[in-house]
Structures are given as C-alpha cells and as structure tokens.
N, C-alpha and C positions, 0 to 999 in steps of 0.2 A: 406281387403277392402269390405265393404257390395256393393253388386249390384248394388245398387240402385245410392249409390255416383258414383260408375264408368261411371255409364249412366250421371249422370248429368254431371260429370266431362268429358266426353266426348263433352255433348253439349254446353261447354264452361263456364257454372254454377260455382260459386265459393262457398264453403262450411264456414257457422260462426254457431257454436256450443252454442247452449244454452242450458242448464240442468234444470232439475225438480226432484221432489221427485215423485213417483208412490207405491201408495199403493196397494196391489193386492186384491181386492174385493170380488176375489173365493171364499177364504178363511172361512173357517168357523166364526159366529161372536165369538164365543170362543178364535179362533185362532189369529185373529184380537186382540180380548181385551188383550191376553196373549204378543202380540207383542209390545203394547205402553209399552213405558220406567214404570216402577213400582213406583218412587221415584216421576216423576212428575207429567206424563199424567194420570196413572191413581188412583194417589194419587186426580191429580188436580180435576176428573170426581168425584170422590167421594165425595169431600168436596164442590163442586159447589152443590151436589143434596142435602146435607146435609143444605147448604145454603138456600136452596127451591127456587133455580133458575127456568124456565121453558123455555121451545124452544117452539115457535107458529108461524103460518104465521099472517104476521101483517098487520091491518087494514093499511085503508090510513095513518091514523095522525101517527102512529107508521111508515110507510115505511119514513114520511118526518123528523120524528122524529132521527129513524135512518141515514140518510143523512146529518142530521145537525153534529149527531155524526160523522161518517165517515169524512166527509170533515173538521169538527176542528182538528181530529188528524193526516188528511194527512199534512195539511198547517203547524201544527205546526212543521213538518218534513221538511217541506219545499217541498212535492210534491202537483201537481197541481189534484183535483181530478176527477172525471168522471163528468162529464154533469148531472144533476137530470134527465134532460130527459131522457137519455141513460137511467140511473136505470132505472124508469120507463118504459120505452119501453121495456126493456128485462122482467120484471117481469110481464107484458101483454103477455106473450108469450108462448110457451112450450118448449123452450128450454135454459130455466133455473128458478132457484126456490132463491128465498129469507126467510131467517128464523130471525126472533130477538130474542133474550134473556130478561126474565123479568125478573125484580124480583120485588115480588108485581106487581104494573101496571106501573115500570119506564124499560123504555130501558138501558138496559145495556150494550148489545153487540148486534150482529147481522153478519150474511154473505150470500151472495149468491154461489150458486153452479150452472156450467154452464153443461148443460146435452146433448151427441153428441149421441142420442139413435142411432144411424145406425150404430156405433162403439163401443159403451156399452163403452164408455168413459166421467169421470165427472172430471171438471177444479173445482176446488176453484179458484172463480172470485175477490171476495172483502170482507174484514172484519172489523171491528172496535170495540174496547171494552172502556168504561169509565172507569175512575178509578176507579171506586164502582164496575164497572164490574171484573177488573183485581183483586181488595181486595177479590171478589165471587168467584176467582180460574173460570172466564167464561170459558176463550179460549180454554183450552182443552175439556173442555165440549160442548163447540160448535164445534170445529172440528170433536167430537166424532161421535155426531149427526149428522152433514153433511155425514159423512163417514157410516153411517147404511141407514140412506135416499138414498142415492149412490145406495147402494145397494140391498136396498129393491126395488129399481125401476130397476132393471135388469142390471146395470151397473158394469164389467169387472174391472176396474181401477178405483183411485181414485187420481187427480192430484194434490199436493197444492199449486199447483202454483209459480212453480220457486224454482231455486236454486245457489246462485252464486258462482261459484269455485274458484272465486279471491278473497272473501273476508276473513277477517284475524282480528284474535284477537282482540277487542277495538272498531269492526267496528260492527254499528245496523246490519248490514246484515249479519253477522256473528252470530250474535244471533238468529234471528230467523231464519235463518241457522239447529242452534243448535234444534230450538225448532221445528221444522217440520220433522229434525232426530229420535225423540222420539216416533213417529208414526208408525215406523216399515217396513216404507217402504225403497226403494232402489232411489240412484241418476241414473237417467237415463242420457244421451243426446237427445238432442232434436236438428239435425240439420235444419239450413235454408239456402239454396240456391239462390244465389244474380244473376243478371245479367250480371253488373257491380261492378268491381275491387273499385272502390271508396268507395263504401259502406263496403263492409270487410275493407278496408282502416279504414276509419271514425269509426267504430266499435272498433276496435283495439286503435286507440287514445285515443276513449272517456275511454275502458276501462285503460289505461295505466292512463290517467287523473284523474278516479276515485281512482287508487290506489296513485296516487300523493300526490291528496289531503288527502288522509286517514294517510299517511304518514306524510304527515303538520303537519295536527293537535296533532300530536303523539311530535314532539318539543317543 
C-alpha cells in the first residue's frame, strides 16, 4: 500500500481509480521518436508532413474556427462540449497553450495542452480533427507536436489525457485506448479520494452502466 493511501484511508477518505497514459519527457527526442509505434504514429507524422500540414498558434478567427470544429465532433458523439468561454479564458492564460493544424489556411485539427510548470507536468486538455484532417494522417502529428512543445518548455511528463481500463473491443474508447498506446508511454493510476461512500458508490454504477450498455449494443 503506497503511504499516502494509508493516510487517507486513515482519515476516513475512500479511494476511486482513474488511469492516464504518461509519457516520460526526459527522454531524449530521439528516444521519444524511436518509442511511437512505427506502423502508425510515426508512419502517421511522416505522411501528415509530406501532406504540408502546419502546427501555429491561431489567430482569433482560427481559435473560433477550431471550436466550431471541436464542438460538431463532440455532439456528434453525443458528449456535451466545454463552454467557448472556458476555451477562451484558458488560452488568455499561462497555464495552457492551444495549437491548430493547417493545411493551406483551412483548420483541420487542433488541441490544447494544459501546463502545471511547478510540477514540470503537461495534460492534453482537448482535441479535434476534420475529416480532411484525419484523410492528412493530422492526429499523430499533432500529438507529436504537443509532446516536443511539452517539452521544450521544461516539462517532466506528458499526459494524454485519460485511459479507461473497462473498455473492451468494439467500444470508441477502446480505440483510442489503442491509439494513445502507440505513443510509448505507460498506463499509470491516477487516484482520487472522496469524502463520502455514495460517490465511489455512484461511480461504480455509472461504470457497470457504461459497460451495460456497450454490451446492448453488441446484440
């Protein structure tokens, strides 16, 4: 048992487990590039440059540009997406960066990276690609980028944001599951400590509910 649980578990604290992928930033970029999967990610980098994609920080019209993007491919998922303002107010800030993908002068892709400089730790916050984008082999090339920016700015770690250990064959989150594997980093845990017993409760349903359903749909 790590320390630190014992203490919370001590002061009554209930443990719920969420996982992330962490890329190690040390690393030389050599060793980095040698670590993405060969067949995708850095087949995918290659052929996005060959495309004559570009990574920039985007004017205004390009930040609402990108939003328009982001928020048609969450909805069409069916999640609800972040606020404009929120964007907005984080990318007024220093503790996080927004990048888009061109190609020519149309948005393709784009994501932000959240920056914790006091712990040389960086989150990948949000992403979104077009389908012109995804035809450009974007995504791994914008990852790539994020993950050198990371690092070039002093940053330890590279997070992409989550990992779900319940998901299972046929399920989206199984996929890109798959596709954040290919980056060479490792599944960590990530715990959080609740106050109250209902919340680990309610946590536990929703997940048993989300495999339910992924189970439906499979009949």
């Amino acid at each position: 048992m790590r320390p630190e649980h014992e203490i919370f578990q001590k002061l009554g604290y209930h443990k719920i487990a969420n996982h992330t992928i962490l890329v190690d930033l040390q690393k030389s970029e050599e060793e980095l590039w040698n670590a993405l999967e060969k067949k995708s990610i850095r087949w995918g980098v290659k052929t996005a440059l060959k495309n004559q994609v570009r990574i920039v920080s985007p004017t205004a019209k390009e930040v609402d540009t990108f939003y328009t993007l982001y928020t048609n491919r969450l909805k069409a998922g069916g999640v609800e997406p972040e606020a404009k303002e929120s964007m907005h107010l984080l990318t007024s800030t220093n503790v996080s960066k927004l990048f888009v993908v061109l190609h020519g002068e149309d948005v393709v892709a784009g994501g932000m990276v959240l920056l914790d400089k006091a712990h040389h730790y960086a989150i990948l916050d949000l992403t979104a690609a077009s389908e012109k984008g995804f035809e450009l082999q974007v995504m791994p090339y914008l990852y790539w980028q994020l993950m050198l920016f990371a690092k070039q700015h002093g940053m330890r770690y590279f997070d992409l944001g989550g990992y779900d250990v319940g998901a299972r064959p046929g399920d989206k989150l199984y996929n890109i599951n798959k596709f954040k594997e290919r980056f060479g980093g490792r599944v960590v845990e990530q715990p959080i400590y609740a106050t109250h017993g209902r919340y680990v409760s309610m946590r536990k349903v929703l997940g048993a509910f989300k495999f339910m359903r992924s189970w439906y749909r499979k009949e």
